[in-house]
N, C-alpha and C positions, 0 to 999 in steps of 0.2 A: 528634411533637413539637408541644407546644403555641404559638402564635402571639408568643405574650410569649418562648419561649425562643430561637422563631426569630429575633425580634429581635435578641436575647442575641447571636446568634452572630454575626450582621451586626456589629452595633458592635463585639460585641472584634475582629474582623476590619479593620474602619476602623481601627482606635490601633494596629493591630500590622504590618500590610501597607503596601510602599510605592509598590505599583501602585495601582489602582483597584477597587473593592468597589461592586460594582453590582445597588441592589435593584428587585423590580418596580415600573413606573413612573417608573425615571430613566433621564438619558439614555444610548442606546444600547442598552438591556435588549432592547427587541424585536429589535436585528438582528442580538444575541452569543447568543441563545437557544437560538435555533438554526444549523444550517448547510445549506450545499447538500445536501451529498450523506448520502444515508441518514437523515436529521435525522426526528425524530418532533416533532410540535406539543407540546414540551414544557417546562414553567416552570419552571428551577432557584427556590431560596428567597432565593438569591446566584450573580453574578459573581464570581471572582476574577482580575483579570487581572494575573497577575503578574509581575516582572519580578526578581526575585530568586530563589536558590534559598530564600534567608530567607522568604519571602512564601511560599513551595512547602510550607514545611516548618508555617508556621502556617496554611495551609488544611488540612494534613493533620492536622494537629491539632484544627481544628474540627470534622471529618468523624469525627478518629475519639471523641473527647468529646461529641459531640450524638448520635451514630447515624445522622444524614443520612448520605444517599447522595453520594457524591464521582464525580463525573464528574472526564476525564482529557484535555484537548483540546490537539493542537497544530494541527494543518492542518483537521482536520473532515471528513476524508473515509472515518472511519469507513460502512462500507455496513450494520452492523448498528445504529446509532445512538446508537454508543456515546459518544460526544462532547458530549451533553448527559443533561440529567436532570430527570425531574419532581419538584419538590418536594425536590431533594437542591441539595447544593453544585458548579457548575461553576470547575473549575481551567481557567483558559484560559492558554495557553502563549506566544500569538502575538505577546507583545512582549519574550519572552527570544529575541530575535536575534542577542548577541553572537558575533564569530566573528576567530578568531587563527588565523593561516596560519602554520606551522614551516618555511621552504625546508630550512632545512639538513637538517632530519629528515624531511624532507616529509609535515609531518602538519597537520591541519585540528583545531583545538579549539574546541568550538560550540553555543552555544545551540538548544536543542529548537524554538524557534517559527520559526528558520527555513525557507523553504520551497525544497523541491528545485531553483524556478528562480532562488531567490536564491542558497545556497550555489554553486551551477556555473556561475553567473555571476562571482561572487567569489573562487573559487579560480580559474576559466576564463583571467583576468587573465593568471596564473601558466599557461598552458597545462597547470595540472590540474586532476585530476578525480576523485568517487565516486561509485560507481553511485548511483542514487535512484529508484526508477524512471520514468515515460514521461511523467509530466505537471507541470507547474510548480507549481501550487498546491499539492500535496500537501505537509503536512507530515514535518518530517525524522525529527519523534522517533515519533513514529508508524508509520510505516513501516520504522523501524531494528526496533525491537521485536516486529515481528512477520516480520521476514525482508529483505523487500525485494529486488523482483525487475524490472527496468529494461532499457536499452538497453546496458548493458554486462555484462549478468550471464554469459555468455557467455566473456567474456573476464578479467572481475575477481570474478566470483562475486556473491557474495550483499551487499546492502549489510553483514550481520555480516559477513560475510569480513573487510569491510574494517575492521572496527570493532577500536578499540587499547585504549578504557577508556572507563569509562562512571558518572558521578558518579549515585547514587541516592538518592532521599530516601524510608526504608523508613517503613513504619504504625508505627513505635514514635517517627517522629522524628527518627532518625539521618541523618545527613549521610557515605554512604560511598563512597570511588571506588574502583569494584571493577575489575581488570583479571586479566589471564593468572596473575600471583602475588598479588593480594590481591585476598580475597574472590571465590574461581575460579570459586565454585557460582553466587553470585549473577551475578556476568559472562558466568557460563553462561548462563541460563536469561532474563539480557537478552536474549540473542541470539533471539530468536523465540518469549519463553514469553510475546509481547503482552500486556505491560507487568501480568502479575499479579504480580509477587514489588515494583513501587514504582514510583516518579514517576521519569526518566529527566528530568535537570536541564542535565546537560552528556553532550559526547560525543566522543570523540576517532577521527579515522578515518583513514585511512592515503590518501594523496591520491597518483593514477597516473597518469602520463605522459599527457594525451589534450589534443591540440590541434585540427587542423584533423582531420575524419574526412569519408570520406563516406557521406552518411545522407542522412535523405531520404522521403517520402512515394511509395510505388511504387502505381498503382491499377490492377486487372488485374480483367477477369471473372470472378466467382466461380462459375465451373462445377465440377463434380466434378475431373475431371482437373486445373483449376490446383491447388484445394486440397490432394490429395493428390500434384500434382508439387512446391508448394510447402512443405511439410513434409517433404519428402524432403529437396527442397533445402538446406532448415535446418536441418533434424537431422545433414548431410552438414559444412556448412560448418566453414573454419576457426572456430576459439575467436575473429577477432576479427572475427567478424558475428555481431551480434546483432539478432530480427526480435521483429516483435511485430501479428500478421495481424489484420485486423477481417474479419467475412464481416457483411453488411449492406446493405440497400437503400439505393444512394448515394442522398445529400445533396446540397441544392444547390451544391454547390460552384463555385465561380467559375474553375479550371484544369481544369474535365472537361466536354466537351460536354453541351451540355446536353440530349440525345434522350438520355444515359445517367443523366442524374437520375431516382433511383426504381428504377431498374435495381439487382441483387444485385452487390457488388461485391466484391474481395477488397482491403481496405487495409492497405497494410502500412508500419509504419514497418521502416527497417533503418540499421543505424549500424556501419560496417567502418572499426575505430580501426586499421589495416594503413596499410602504402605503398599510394600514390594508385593506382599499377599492378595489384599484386597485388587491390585492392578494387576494381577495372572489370574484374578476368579474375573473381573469385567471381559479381560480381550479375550479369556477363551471362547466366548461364542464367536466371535469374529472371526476365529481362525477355523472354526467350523463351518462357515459356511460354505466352502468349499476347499480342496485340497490345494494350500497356499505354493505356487510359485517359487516364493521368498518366502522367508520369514526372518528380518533383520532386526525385529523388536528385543530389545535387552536391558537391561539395568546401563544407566548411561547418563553422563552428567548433562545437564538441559544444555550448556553453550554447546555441545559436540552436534548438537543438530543442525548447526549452523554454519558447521567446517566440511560441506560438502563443495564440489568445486562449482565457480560463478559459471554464469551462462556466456556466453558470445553475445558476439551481435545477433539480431534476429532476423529471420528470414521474414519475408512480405507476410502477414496474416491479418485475418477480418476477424473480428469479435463482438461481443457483444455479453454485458454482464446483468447481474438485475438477481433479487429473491426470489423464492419459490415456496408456496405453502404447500406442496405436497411432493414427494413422488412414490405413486403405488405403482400396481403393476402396468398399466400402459403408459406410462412414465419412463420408468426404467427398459419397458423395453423397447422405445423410443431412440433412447440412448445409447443400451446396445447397440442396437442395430445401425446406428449415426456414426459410432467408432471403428464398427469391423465393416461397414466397408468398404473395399478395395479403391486402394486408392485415395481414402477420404481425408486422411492428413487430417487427423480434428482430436480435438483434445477437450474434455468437459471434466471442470474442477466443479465437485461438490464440498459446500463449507456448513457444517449445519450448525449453528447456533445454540440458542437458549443459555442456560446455566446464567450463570451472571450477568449474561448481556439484557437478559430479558429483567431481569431485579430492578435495571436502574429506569427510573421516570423519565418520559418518553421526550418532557418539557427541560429537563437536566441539562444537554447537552445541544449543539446543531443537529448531531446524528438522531434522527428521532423514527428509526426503524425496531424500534426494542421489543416490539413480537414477529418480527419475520423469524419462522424457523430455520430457514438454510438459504444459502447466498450460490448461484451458479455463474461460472466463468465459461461462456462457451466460444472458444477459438479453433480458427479453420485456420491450415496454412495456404498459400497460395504456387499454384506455377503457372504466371502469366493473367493475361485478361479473361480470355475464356471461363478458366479453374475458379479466379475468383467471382464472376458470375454465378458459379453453380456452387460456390460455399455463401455465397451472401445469399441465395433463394434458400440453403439448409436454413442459416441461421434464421432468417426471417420466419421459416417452418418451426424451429425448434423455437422461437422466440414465446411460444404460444405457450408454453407451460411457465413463466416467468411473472410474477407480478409490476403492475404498473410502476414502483417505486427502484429509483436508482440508488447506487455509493458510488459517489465523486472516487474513490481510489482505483474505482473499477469502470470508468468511463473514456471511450474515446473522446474524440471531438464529435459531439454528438448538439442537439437543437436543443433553443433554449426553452421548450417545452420537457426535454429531456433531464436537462439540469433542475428546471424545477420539481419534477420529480423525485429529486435526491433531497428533499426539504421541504414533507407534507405539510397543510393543513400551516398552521398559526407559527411555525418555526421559519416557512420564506418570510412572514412577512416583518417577523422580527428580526428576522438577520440581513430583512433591505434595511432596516430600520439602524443596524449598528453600523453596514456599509458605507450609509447616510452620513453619519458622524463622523466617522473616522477617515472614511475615503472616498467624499463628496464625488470628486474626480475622476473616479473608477482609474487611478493607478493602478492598482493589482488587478488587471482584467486577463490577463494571460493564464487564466486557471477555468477550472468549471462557473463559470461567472456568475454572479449574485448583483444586478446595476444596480445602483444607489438610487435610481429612479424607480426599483420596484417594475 
């Protein structure tokens, strides 16, 4: 597009939006550009920040009459960097916060730009809750659309689990609220076809009993034997302990001695929405399996998990995510030995499944990994081109205990061999199938992409 037409599209955007339309060199452009996490140095042609679905539905119209590229952003913590755009149009989300609490139906209706530790602080009021997952800043609508996996997944499933209807703004324009009886395909393929079939405007989720829990930061050594006792343990527990393991050279932290700073550690969050009793007879074997670091686990209301402080920016790292059906012992000590060391800057999030995730039918949703037992995140940092040569030859190494199947929330920019892997068997073919319909075009291709061409 030529310079005069990008203009063009700036200004009818100004007279039609009733958020803000932000072009290079005004205020704010440099710091909505980009974001922390995943973010490339890259210059949309326009902000949109919008606060209406009205405003949603007129940047998707200038995306799709110009042929710029339409970036899709609520939280930003796309890790492929999908949240912004060079030379296209960014839709920024993060001031559609609205949100309506239902007691009597006990349901949550809610703007996309909220973020996970605003909603469960605001429902938290009410002593409920929906899963979101592990960290506050993350955006809602974001992370609904591509599955969502958190400290209650366990016990309430998947954030779609919880999801009741879901307002969508499709590439033709349309303003439609698709749920269980209207428009089922589309409702479907919200569920985890990460946000290719349209703009996710509103959302409706079904809000669960959770008040005081006890959770809690647990720090243990990461030796072979924790890892692999600790995954045992969690793949053992009831549905209402939910863990979420770091293996990692501790951090300065200010509650772990400090001769363990630098040391390989095992962190783990864990959150047992149970009676107070029954969740000190589960975590006690965990804290036996070896003499804990830390132990921050306490009686603690569920939103306080989420008032820890946000992250920076991120430094240069390679990753690589994917499930796992096992880790025994040459697994775990794999892993050890991957985080201590020296020098290795690497960090391996274990997330073990089941409980409720595994309950729901595999055809139900887009997500359709409903018996992978545990989910692994393994990131290397980088210093320079060298460093990260010899972390992308680990991860390629470590890749080797991971099964073939991916999750879009957990994907860089990766092949589209790759992406089809996030959507075994009879689920890509039905979610070319709803792309088809609704987004002939491939408008929304700025994401883990699903073409409409199949």
């Amino acid at each position: 597009m030529n310079p005069l037409a990008t203009a063009d599209v700036t200004e009818r955007l100004r007279q039609h939006v009733s958020g803000r339309v932000i072009a290079p060199g005004e205020a704010d452009y440099e710091t909505l550009r980009t974001t922390p996490s995943g973010a490339p140095d890259a210059r949309p042609v326009v902000i949109v920040r919008a606060r209406s679905t009205a405003d949603v539905v007129h940047a998707v119209a200038a995306a799709r009459e110009s042929g710029l590229e339409l970036a899709v952003r609520s939280g930003g913590h796309s890790g492929a960097g999908y949240s912004t755009t060079e030379g296209g149009i960014l839709l920024d989300l993060g001031e559609m916060k609205e949100l309506e609490v239902d007691l009597e139906h006990r349901s949550a209706r809610v703007q996309p730009g909220l973020t996970a530790g605003e909603y469960n602080e605001a429902v938290g009021r009410h002593g409920l809750a929906t899963g979101f997952g592990d960290t506050g800043s993350v955006g809602i609508g974001g992370i609904t659309v591509g599955g969502g996996m958190g400290l209650l997944t366990r016990r309430y499933g998947l954030t779609i689990d919880s999801l009741l209807a879901a307002e969508v703004v499709t590439a033709d324009g349309g303003v439609l609220e698709a749920d269980a009886d209207h428009h089922a395909d589309l409702f479907w393929a919200v569920k985890g076809g990460g946000g290719n079939v349209g703009v996710v405007t509103r959302l409706t989720f079904r809000l669960h009993p959770v008040d005081e829990v006890l959770g809690g930061m647990l720090v243990l050594p990461a030796t072979a034997e924790v890892i692999e006792g600790f995954v045992s343990l969690a793949g053992a527990a009831p549905d209402e302990l939910s863990t979420i393991a770091n293996l990692m050279p501790c951090p300065p932290l200010p509650f772990v001695p400090a001769e363990v700073h630098g040391r390989p550690v095992l962190m783990a969050q864990l959150v047992h929405t149970g009676p107070l009793e029954a969740a000190q007879q589960t975590l006690e074997p965990f804290r036996r399996l070896a003499e804990p670091y830390a132990d921050l686990v306490r009686p603690i209301r569920y939103p306080e998990i989420f008032q820890g402080e946000e992250p920076g920016p991120m430094p240069e790292v390679v990753s690589r995510g994917g499930f796992a059906r096992r880790i025994g012992a040459p697994e775990a000590a794999a892993l050890a030995a991957a985080v201590a060391t020296p020098g290795s800057a690497r960090i391996v999030q274990i997330r073990v499944l089941g409980g409720a995730v595994s309950r729901v039918d595999a055809a139900a949703t887009a997500f359709a990994h409903r018996d992978q037992p545990m989910m692994l995140m393994l990131v290397a940092f980088c210093d320079g081109p060298e460093d990260r040569a010899r972390q992308e030859r680990w991860l390629e190494e470590a890749s080797g205990m991971l099964d073939d199947a991916a999750y879009v929330n957990f994907m860089g920019r990766e092949s589209p061999e790759r992406v089809r892997a996030a959507y075994p068997g009879g689920t890509w073919d039905r979610l070319v199938e709803v792309k088809r319909r609704y987004d002939p075009d491939n408008l929304f291709r700025l994401n883990q992409n699903v073409p409409p061409a199949g």
